[in-house]
N, C-alpha and C positions, 0 to 999 in steps of 0.2 A: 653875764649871759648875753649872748649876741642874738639877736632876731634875726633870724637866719629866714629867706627867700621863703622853705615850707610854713614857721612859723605865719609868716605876712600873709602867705594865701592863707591859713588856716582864720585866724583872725578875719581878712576880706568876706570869708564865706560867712563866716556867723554875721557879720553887720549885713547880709543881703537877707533878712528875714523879713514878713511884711505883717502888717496888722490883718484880724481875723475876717473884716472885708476884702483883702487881698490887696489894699494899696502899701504902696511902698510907705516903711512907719523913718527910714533914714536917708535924704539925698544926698546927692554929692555933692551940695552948694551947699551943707550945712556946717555952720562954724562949731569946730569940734576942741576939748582940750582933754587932755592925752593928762593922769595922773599915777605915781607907784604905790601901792596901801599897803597892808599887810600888818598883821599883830606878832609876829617871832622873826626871828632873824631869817631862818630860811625858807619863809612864806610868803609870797609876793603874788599879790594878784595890778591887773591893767585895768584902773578906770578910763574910760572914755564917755562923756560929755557932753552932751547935743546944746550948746549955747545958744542955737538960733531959739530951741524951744523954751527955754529960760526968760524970765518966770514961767513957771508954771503956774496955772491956774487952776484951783482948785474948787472942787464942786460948792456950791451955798451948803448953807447947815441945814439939816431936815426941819425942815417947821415945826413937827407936830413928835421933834426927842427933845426931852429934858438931860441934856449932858453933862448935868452936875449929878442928876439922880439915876441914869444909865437906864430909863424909862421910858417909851413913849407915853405922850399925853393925849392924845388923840388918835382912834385906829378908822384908816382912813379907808378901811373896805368897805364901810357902812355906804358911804359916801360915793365912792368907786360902781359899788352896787347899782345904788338908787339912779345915778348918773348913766349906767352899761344898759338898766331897766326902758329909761325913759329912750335910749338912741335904738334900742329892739324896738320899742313900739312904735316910732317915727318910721323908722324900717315898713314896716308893718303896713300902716297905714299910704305909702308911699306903694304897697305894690298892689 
């Protein structure tokens, strides 16, 4: 299969998509690697690669999940509460 001139605009278009604040999530100084995947013979799909973002960084563990036991061990609304409580009353007192 040849990538024909329509294909490449098609493809162009889709990488101009932007993150849900609006900035651009791909530039054009970004180091990219271009790979062919697919599971049966007449199925091929195009990875492409944002190497500048590589590693990715991934968020810390939740503090308060036990991930052997698929559980939280602490529920942290109590805490969220008492915390949202006391900045209403600072509030409060402030006007």
């Amino acid at each position: 299969m040849k990538l024909t001139q329509e294909v490449i605009d098609k493809i162009q278009e889709a990488m101009l998509h932007k993150k849900k604040d609006g900035s651009i999530n791909w530039k054009d100084t970004d180091e990219i690697e271009v790979q062919l995947a697919g599971t049966f013979a007449a199925d091929r799909f195009i990875v492409i690669k944002n190497k500048t973002k590589n590693p990715v960084v991934s968020a810390a563990p939740h503090p308060h999940f036990d991930y052997d036991k698929k559980v939280f061990t602490k529920d942290g609304r109590e805490e969220y509460m008492k915390e949202w409580g006391k900045q209403q009353e600072k509030k409060q007192n402030e006007s």
